[in-house]
TORMI-924927 format. One record per residue (C-alpha): residue in one letter; x, y, z. Coordinates in Angstrom, 2 decimals. Layout:
N
<atom 'A'; <X; Y; Z>>
...
% end
This chain:
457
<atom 'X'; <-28.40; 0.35; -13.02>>
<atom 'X'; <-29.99; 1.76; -10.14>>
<atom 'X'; <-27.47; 1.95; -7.27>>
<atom 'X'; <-28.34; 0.94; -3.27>>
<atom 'X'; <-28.00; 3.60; -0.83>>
<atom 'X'; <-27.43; 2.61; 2.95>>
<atom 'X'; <-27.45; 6.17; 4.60>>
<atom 'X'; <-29.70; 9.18; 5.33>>
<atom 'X'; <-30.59; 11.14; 2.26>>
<atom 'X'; <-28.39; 8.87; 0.24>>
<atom 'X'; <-24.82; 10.26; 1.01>>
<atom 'X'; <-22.03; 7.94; 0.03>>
<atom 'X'; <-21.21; 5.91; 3.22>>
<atom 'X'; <-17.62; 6.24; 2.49>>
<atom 'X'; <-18.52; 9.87; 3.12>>
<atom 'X'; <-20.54; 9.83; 6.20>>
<atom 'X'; <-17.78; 7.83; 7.67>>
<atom 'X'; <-15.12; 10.27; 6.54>>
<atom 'X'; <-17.74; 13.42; 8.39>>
<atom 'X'; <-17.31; 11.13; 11.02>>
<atom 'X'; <-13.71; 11.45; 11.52>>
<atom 'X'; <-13.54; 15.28; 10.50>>
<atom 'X'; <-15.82; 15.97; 13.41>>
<atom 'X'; <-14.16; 14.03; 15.66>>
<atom 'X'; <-10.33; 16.35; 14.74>>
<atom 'X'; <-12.65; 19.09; 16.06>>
<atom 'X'; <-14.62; 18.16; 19.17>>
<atom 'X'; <-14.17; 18.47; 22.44>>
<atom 'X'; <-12.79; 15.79; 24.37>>
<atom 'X'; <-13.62; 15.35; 28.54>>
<atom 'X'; <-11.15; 14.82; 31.20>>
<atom 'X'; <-12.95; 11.01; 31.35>>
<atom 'X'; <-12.43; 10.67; 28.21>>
<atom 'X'; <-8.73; 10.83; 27.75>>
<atom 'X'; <-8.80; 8.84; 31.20>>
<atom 'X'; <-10.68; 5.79; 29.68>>
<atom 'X'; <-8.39; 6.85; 25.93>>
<atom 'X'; <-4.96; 6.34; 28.19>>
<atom 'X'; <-6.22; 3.07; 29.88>>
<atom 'X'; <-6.99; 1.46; 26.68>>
<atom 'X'; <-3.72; 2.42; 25.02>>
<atom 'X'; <-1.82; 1.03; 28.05>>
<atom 'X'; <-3.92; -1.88; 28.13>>
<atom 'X'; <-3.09; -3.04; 24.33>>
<atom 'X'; <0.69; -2.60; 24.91>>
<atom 'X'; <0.44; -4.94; 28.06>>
<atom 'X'; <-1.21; -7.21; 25.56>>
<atom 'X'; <1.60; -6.69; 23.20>>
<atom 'X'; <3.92; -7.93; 25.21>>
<atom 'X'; <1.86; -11.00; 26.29>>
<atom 'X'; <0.95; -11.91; 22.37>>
<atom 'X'; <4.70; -11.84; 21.67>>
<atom 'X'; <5.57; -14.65; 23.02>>
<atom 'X'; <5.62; -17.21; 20.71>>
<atom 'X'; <7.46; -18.85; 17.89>>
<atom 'X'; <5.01; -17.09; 15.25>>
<atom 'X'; <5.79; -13.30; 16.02>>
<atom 'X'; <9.67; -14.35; 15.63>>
<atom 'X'; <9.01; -15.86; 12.65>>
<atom 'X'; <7.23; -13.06; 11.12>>
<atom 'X'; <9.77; -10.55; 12.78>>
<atom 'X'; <12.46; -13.00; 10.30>>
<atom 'X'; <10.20; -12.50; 7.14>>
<atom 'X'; <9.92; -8.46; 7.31>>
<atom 'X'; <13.52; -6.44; 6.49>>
<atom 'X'; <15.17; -4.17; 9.15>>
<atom 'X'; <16.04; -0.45; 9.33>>
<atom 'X'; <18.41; 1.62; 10.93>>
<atom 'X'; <15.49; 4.16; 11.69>>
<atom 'X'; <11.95; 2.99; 11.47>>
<atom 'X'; <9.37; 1.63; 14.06>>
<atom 'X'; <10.39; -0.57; 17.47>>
<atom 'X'; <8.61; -3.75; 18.13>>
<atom 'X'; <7.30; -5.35; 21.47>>
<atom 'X'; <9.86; -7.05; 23.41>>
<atom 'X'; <12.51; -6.50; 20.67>>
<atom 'X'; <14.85; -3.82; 21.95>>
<atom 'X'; <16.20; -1.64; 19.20>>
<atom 'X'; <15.15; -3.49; 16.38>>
<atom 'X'; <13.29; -1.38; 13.77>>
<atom 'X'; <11.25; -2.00; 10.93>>
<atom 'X'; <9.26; 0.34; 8.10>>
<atom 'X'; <5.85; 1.27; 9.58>>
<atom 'X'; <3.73; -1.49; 7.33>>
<atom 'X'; <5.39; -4.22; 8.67>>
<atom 'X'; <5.90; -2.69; 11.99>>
<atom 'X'; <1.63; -2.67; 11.89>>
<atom 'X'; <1.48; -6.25; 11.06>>
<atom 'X'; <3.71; -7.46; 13.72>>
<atom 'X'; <2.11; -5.06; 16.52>>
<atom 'X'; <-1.34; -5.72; 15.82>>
<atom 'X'; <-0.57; -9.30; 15.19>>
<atom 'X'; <0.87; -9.41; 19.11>>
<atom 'X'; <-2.02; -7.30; 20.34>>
<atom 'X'; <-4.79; -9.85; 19.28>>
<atom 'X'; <-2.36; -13.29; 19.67>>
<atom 'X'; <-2.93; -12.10; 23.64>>
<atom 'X'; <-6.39; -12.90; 23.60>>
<atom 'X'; <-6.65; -10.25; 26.27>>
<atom 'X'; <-7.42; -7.03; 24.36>>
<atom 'X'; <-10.08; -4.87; 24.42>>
<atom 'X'; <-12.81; -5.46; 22.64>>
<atom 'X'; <-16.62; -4.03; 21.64>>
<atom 'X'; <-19.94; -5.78; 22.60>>
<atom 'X'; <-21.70; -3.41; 20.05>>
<atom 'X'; <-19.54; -4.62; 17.22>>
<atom 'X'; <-18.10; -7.95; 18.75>>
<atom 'X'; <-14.49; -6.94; 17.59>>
<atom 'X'; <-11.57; -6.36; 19.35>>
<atom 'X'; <-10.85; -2.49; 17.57>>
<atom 'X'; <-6.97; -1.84; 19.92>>
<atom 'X'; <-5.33; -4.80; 17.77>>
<atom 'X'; <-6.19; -2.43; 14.83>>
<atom 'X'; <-6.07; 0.99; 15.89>>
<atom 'X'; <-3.07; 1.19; 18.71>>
<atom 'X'; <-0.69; 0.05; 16.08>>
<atom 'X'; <-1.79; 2.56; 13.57>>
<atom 'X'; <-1.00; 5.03; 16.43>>
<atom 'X'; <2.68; 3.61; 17.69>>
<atom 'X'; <3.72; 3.37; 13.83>>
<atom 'X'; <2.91; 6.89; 13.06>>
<atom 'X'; <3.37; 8.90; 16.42>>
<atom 'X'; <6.81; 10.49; 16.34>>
<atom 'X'; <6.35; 14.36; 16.80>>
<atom 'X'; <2.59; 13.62; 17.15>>
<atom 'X'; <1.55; 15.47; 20.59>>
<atom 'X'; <-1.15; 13.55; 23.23>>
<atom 'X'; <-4.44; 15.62; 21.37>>
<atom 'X'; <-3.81; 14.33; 18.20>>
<atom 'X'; <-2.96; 10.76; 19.42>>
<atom 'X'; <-6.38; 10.49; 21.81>>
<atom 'X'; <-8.46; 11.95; 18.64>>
<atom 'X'; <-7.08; 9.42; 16.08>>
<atom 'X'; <-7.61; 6.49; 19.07>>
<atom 'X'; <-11.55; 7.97; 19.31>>
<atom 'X'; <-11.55; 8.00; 15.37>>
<atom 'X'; <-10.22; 4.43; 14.32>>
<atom 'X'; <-12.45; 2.89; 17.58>>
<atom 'X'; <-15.69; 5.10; 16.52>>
<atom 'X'; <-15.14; 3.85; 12.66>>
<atom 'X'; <-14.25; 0.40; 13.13>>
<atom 'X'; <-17.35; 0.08; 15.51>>
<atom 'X'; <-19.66; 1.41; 13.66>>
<atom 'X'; <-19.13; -1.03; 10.58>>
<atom 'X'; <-18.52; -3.95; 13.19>>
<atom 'X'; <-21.65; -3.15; 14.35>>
<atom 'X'; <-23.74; -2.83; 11.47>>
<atom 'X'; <-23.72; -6.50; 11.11>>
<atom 'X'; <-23.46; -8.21; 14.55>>
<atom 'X'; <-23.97; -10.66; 15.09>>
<atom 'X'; <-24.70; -11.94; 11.36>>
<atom 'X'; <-20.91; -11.33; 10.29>>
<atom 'X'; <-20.14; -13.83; 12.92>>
<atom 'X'; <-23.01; -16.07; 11.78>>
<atom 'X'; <-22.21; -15.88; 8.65>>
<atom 'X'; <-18.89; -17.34; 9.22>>
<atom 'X'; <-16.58; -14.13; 9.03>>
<atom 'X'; <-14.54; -12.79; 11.94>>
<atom 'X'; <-15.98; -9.02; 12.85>>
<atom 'X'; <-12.49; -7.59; 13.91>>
<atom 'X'; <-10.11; -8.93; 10.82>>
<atom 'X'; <-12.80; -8.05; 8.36>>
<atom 'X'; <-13.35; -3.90; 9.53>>
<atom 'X'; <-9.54; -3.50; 10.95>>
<atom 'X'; <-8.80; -1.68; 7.64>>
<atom 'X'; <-11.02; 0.54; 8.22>>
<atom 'X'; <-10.23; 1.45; 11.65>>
<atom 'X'; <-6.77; 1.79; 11.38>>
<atom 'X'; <-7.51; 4.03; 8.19>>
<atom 'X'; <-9.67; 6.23; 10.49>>
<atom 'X'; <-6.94; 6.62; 12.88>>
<atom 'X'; <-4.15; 7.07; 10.41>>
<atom 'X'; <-5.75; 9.49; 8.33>>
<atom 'X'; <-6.27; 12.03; 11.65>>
<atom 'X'; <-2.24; 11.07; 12.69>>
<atom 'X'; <-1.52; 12.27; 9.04>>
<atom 'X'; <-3.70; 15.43; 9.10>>
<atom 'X'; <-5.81; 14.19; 5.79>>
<atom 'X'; <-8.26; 15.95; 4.44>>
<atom 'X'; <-11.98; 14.80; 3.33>>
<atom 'X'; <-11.53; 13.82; 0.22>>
<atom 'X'; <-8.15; 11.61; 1.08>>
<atom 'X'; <-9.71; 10.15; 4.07>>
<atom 'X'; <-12.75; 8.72; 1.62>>
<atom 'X'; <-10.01; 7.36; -0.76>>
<atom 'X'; <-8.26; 5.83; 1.91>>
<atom 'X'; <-11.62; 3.86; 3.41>>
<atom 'X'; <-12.75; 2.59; 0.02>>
<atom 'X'; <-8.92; 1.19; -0.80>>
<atom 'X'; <-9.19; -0.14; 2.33>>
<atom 'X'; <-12.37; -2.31; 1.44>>
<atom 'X'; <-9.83; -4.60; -0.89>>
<atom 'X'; <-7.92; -5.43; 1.91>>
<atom 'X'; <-10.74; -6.77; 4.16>>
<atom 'X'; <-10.89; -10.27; 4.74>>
<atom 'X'; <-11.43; -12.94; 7.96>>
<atom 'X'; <-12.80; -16.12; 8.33>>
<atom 'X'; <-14.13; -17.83; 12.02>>
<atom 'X'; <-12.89; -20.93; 10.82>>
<atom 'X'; <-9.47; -19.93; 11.20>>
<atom 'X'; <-9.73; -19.99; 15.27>>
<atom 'X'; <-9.80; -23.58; 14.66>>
<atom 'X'; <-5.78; -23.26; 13.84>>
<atom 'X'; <-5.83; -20.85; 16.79>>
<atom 'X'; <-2.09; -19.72; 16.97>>
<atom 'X'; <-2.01; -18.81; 13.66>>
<atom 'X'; <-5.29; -16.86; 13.69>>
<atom 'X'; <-4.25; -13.60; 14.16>>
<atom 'X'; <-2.35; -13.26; 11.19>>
<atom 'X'; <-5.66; -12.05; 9.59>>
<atom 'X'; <-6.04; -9.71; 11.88>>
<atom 'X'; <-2.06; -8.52; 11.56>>
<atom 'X'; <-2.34; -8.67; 7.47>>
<atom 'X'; <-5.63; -7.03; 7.78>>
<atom 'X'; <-4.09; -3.46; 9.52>>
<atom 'X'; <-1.25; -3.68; 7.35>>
<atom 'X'; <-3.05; -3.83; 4.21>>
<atom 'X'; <-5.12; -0.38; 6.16>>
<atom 'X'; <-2.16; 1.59; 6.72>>
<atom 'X'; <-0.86; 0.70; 3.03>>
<atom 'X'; <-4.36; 1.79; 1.42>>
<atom 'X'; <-4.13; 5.04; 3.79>>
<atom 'X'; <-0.50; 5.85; 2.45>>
<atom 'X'; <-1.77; 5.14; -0.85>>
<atom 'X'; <-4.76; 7.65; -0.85>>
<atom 'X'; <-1.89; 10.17; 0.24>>
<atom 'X'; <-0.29; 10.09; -2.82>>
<atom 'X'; <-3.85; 10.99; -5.07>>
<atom 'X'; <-5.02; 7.44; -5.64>>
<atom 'X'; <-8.91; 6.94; -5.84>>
<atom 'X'; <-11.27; 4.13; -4.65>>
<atom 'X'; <-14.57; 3.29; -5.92>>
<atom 'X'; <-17.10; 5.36; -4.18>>
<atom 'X'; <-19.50; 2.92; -3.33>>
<atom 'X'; <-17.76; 0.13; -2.52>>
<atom 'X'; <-19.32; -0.43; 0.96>>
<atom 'X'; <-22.64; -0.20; -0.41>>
<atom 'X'; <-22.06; -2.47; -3.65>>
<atom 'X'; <-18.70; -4.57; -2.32>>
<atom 'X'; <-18.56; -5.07; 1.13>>
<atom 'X'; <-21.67; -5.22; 2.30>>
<atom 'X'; <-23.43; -7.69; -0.16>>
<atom 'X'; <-19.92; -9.41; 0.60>>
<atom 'X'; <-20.02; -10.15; 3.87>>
<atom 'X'; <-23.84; -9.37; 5.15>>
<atom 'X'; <-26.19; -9.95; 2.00>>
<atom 'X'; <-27.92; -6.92; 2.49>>
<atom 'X'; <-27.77; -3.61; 3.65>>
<atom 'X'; <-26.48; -2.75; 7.29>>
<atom 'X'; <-28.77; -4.08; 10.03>>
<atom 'X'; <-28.01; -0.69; 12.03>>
<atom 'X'; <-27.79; 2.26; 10.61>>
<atom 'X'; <-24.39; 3.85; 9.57>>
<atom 'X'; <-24.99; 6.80; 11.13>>
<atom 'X'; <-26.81; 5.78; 14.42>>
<atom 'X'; <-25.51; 7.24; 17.60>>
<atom 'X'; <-22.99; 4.93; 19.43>>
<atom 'X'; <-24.79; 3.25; 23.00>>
<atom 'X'; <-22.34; 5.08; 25.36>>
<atom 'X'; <-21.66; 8.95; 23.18>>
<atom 'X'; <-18.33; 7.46; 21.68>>
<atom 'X'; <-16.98; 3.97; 20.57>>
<atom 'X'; <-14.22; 4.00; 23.08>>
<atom 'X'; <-16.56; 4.65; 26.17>>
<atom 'X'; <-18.50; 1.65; 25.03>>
<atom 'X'; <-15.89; -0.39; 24.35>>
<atom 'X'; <-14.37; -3.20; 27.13>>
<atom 'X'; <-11.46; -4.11; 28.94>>
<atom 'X'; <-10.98; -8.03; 30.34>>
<atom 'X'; <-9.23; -8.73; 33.17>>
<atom 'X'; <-8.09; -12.15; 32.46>>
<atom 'X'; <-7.56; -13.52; 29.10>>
<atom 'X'; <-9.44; -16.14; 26.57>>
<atom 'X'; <-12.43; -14.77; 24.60>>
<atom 'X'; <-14.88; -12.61; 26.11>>
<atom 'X'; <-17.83; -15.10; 25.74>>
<atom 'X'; <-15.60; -16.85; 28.68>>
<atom 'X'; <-15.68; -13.89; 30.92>>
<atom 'X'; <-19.80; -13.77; 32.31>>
<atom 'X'; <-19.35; -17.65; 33.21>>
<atom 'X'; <-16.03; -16.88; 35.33>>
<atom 'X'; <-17.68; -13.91; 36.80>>
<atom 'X'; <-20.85; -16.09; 37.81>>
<atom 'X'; <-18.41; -18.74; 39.37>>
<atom 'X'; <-16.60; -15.96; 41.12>>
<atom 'X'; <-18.98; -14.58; 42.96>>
<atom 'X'; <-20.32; -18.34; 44.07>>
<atom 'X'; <-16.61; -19.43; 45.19>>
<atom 'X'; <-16.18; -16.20; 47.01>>
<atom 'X'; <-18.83; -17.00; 49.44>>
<atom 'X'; <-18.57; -20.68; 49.46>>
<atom 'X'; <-14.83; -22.95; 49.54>>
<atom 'X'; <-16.30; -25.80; 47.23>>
<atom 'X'; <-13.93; -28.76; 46.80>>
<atom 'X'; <-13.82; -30.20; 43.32>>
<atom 'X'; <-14.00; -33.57; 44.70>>
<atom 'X'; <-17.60; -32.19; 46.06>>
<atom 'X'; <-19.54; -31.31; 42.70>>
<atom 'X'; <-22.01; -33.20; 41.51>>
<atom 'X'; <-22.25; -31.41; 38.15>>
<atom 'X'; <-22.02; -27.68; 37.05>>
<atom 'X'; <-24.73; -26.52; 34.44>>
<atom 'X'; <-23.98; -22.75; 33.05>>
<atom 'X'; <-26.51; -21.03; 30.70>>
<atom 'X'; <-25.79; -18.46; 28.41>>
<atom 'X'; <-26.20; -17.08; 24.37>>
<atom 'X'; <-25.93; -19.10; 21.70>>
<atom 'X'; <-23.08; -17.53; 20.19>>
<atom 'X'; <-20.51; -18.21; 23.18>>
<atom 'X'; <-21.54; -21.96; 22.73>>
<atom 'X'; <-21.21; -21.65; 18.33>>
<atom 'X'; <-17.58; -19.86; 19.12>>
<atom 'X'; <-16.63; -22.78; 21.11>>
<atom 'X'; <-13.47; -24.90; 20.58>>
<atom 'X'; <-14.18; -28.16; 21.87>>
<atom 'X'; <-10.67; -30.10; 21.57>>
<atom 'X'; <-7.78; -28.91; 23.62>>
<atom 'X'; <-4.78; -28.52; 21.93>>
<atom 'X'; <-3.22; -25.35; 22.65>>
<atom 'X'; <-3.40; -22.53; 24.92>>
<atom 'X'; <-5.35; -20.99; 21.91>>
<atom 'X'; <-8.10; -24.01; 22.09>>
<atom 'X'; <-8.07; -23.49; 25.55>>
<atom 'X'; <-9.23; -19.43; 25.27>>
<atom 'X'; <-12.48; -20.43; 23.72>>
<atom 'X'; <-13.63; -23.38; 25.97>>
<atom 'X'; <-16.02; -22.68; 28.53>>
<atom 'X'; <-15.89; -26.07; 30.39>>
<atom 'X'; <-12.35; -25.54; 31.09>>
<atom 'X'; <-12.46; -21.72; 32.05>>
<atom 'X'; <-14.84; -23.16; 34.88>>
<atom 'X'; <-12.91; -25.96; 36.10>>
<atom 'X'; <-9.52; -24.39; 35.88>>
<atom 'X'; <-10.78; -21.34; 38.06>>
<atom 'X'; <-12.23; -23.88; 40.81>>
<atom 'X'; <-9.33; -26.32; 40.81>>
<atom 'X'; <-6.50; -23.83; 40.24>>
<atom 'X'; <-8.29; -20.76; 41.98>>
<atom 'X'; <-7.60; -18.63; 39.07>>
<atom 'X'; <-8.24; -17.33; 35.52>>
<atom 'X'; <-5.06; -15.61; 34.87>>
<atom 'X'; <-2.96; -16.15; 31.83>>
<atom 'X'; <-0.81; -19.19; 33.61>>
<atom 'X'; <-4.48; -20.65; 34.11>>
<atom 'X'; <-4.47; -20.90; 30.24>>
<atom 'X'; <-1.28; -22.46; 30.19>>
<atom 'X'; <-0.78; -25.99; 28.22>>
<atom 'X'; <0.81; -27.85; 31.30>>
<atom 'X'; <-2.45; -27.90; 32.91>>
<atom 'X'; <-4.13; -29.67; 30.25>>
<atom 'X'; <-2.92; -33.34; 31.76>>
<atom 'X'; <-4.05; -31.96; 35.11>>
<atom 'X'; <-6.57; -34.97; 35.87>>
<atom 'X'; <-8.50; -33.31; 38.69>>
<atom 'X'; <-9.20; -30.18; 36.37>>
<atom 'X'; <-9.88; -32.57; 33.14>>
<atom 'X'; <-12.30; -34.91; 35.16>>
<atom 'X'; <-14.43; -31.78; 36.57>>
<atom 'X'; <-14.92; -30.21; 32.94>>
<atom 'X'; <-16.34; -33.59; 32.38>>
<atom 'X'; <-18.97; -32.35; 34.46>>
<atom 'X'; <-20.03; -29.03; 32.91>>
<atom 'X'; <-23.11; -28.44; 30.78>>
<atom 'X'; <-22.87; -25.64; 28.77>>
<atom 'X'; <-26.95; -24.71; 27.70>>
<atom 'X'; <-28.44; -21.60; 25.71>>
<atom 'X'; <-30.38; -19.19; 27.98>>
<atom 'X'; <-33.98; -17.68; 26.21>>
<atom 'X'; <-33.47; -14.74; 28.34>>
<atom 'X'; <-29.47; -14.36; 27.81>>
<atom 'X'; <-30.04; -14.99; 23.72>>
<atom 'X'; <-32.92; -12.31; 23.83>>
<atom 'X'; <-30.43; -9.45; 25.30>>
<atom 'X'; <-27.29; -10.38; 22.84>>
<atom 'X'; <-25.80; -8.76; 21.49>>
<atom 'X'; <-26.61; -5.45; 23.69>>
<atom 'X'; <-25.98; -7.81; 26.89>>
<atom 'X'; <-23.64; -10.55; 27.70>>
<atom 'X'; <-24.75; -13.16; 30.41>>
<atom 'X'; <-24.41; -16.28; 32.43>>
<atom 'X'; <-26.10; -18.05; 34.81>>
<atom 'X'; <-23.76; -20.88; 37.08>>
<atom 'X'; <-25.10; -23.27; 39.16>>
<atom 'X'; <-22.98; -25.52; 40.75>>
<atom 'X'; <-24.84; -28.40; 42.33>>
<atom 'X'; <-22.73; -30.56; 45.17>>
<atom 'X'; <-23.39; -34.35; 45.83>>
<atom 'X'; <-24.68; -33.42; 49.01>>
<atom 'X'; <-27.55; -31.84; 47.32>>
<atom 'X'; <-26.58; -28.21; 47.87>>
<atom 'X'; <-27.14; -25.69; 45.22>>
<atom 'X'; <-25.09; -22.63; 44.82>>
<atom 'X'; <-25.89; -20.49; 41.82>>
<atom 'X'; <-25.38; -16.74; 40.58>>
<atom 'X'; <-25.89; -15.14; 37.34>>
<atom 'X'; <-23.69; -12.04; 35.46>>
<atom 'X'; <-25.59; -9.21; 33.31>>
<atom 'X'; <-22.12; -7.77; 33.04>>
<atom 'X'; <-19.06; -8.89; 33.13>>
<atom 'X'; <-16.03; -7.28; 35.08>>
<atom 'X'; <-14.61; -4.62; 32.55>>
<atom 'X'; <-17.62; -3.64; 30.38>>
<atom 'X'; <-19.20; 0.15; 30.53>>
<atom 'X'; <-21.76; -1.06; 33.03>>
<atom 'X'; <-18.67; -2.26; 35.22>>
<atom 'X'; <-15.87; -0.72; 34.64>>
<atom 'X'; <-12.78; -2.11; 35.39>>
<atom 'X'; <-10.27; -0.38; 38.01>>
<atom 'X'; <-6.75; 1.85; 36.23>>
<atom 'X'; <-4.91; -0.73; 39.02>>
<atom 'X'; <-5.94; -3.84; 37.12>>
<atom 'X'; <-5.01; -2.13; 34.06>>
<atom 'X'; <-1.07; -1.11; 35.46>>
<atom 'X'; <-0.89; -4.81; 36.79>>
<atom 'X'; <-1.53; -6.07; 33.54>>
<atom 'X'; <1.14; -3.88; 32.34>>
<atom 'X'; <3.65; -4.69; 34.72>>
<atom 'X'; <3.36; -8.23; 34.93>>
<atom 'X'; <3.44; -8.34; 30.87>>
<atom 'X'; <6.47; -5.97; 29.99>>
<atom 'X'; <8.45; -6.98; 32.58>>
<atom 'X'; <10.55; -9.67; 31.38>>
<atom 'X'; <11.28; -7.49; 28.53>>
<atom 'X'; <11.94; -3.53; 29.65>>
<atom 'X'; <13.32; -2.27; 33.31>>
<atom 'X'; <10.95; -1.57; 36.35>>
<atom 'X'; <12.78; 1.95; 35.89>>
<atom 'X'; <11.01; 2.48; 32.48>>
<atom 'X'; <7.98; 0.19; 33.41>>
<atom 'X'; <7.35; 3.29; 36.25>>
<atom 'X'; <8.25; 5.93; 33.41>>
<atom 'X'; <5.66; 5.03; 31.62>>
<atom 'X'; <2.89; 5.02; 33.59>>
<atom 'X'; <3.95; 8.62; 34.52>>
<atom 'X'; <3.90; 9.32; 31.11>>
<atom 'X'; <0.37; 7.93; 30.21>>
<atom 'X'; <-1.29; 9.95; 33.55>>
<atom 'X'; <-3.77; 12.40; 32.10>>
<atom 'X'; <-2.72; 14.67; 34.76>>
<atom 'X'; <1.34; 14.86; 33.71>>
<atom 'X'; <0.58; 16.41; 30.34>>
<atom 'X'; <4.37; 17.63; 30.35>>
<atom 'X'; <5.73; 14.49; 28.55>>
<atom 'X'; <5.60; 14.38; 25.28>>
<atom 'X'; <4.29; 10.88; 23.66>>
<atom 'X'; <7.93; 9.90; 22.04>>
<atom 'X'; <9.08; 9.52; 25.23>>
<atom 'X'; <6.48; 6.81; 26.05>>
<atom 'X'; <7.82; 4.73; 22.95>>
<atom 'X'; <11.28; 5.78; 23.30>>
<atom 'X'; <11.04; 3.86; 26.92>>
<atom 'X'; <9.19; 0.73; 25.22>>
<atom 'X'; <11.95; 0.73; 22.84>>
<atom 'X'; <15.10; 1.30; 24.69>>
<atom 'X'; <16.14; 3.95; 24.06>>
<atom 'X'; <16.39; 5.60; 27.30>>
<atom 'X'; <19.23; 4.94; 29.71>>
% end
């Protein structure tokens, strides 16, 4: 049987990907760098805290055993748990948010994978070896999520539950100090435990259980591997890919990342629901700050974008979850409430009958020109059109957060504080952001969770 090979000169990709992470234990990392690493860390805590809340996380916090020593949990004071299930229930909260980073190369959201692979294994772990294993498990996960975007999507498997093995392998494997040949065990055990369907959005609050079971079944294939256990060499090449593409990767493995790094190409939203939301909102934005347009004035509202932000689409509003993925009412509910924030989202405004009756009146179309630049672009085009006959419209290339537009540290502390702070003191809240500032390299990163956990008077 003569075997596929995806890669230059026929290397294993299993192996290239494990190079990968060896080089990046090694390299040199910029002052920007751990800047953007720290903002992105910070940024999927405040998430954590928002996904928590919900009937779902407690449930799952009943299911899992508790420790007198083990791993602390969002929002759940000294409560501790072993590091697998401690995984699940973090990443599970990152991605319930619907505000978490995500990827435009790889259309997956790699923090709800990676930062829990960090918080479960970081005690006695200094701030070098944390930022390397965050630029490992992003650069990894991105790299496969990318190799088949947007087809994995099109093909009716979600991009972030079905690589989040692999990502949080990559960044386990540098917290653990592996070596090559562990870290290649590790990523091809972690191949079994891939698995994520889009279908599952349409049961939207318990969607990101795939994405929760998904790192836990990475961390337990990377603690595996530790103890000598093998997997199949070539299980991308002859498993996964024929899986879940058909074919061989549509970009190379081992093609250079857009921005240098995963993690400098990766974005950050500054409202919730799913980033196909965010150009539209950006569009409207700019028209409304220029213009105050009463609902009871629009004639219609036509916005144009790429196909796949109209094929992600939930149409029925049932939940706040429904809500996240419906473009109609991210427009209305920014021009009738004034904002996009994550009470915007919230279920009470569904009977709202001045917000309901103006989604009536939104077209949602595909754009040539915005379906030519996805997936390397995300855009929108508004036009608002009043029954006076005025026009207002304004298009988006990038939205607020992405590499091209970066968004602001304050946003990102806002997000934080607002989030956390039903749940920990302002006194730690202000602790913490001391502790994540590149420039106070003095505290060590257990005191970070040993504030998010309580354990500091």
């Amino acid at each position: 049987m003569v075997k596929k090979r995806f890669s230059k000169n026929n290397i294993p990709l299993a192996q290239v990907l494990s190079q990968k992470i060896e080089e990046i234990k090694t390299r040199s990392i910029s002052f920007e760098e751990r800047l953007i690493l720290r903002q992105h860390l910070l940024d999927a805590i405040a998430s954590a805290y928002i996904g928590r809340r919900g009937r779902l996380f407690e449930d799952l916090i009943n299911l899992c055993p508790k420790t007198s020593k083990g791993v602390g949990l969002p929002g759940c004071g000294k409560l501790r748990m072993q590091p697998l299930d401690a995984s699940m229930l973090w990443a599970f909260a990152i991605h319930a948010s619907v505000f978490e980073d995500g990827s435009r190369e790889g259309a997956c959201h790699p923090a709800s994978a990676i930062i829990p692979s960090i918080l479960v294994l970081s005690e006695e772990k200094d701030w070098d070896k944390i930022d390397r294993a965050i630029l490992a498990g992003y650069e990894v996960m991105i790299l496969i999520a990318r190799s088949g975007n947007p087809q994995f999507t099109l093909r009716g498997f979600h991009p972030t539950a079905i690589t989040a093995p692999f990502g949080c392998v990559a960044a386990s494997s540098v917290m653990l100090d592996y070596d090559l040949s562990t870290i290649q065990n590790a990523l091809c055990l972690s191949v079994m435990g891939s698995s994520g369907l889009i279908t599952s959005f349409r049961a939207g609050k318990t969607q990101p259980l795939q994405v929760g079971w998904a790192v836990r079944n990475g961390l337990a294939a990377a603690m595996i591997a530790k103890k000598g256990h093998q997997g199949y060499i070539y299980i991308f090449e002859e498993g996964f890919f024929p899986a879940y593409l058909g074919n061989a990767p549509l970009i190379p493995i081992d093609k250079p990342m857009e921005y240098g790094n995963a993690v400098k190409g990766s974005y950050l939203k500054p409202y919730p629901g799913c980033r196909h939301l965010h150009p539209s909102i950006d569009a409207l934005s700019k028209i409304l700050n220029g213009n105050p347009i009463q609902p009871s004035d629009i004639e219609k509202i036509e916005v144009k974008t790429y196909r796949v932000a109209l094929e992600t689409e939930i149409h029925s509003l049932r939940s706040r979850e429904d809500a996240y993925f419906n473009i109609p009412y991210a427009i209305a509910s920014r021009i009738v409430l004034g904002k996009s924030d994550w009470e915007a989202f919230d279920e009470k405004n569904f009977s709202n009958p001045e917000l309901l009756g103006l989604m009536k009146k939104v077209d949602v179309l595909i754009d040539k020109e915005f379906e030519e630049l996805y997936p390397k672009q995300r855009g929108a085009i508004v036009e608002i059109v009043m029954k006076n006959g005025e026009r207002f419209s304004e298009r988006i290339y990038h939205a607020l957060g992405e590499p091209e537009n970066p968004l602001p540290q304050s946003f990102t502390l806002e997000k934080f504080y607002k989030a956390s702070r039903d749940f920990i003191s302002e006194k730690s809240i202000e602790r913490i952001k001391t502790i994540l500032d590149v420039l106070n390299p003095a505290d060590s990163p257990d005191l970070l969770f040993k504030e998010l956990y309580g354990e500091v008077e």
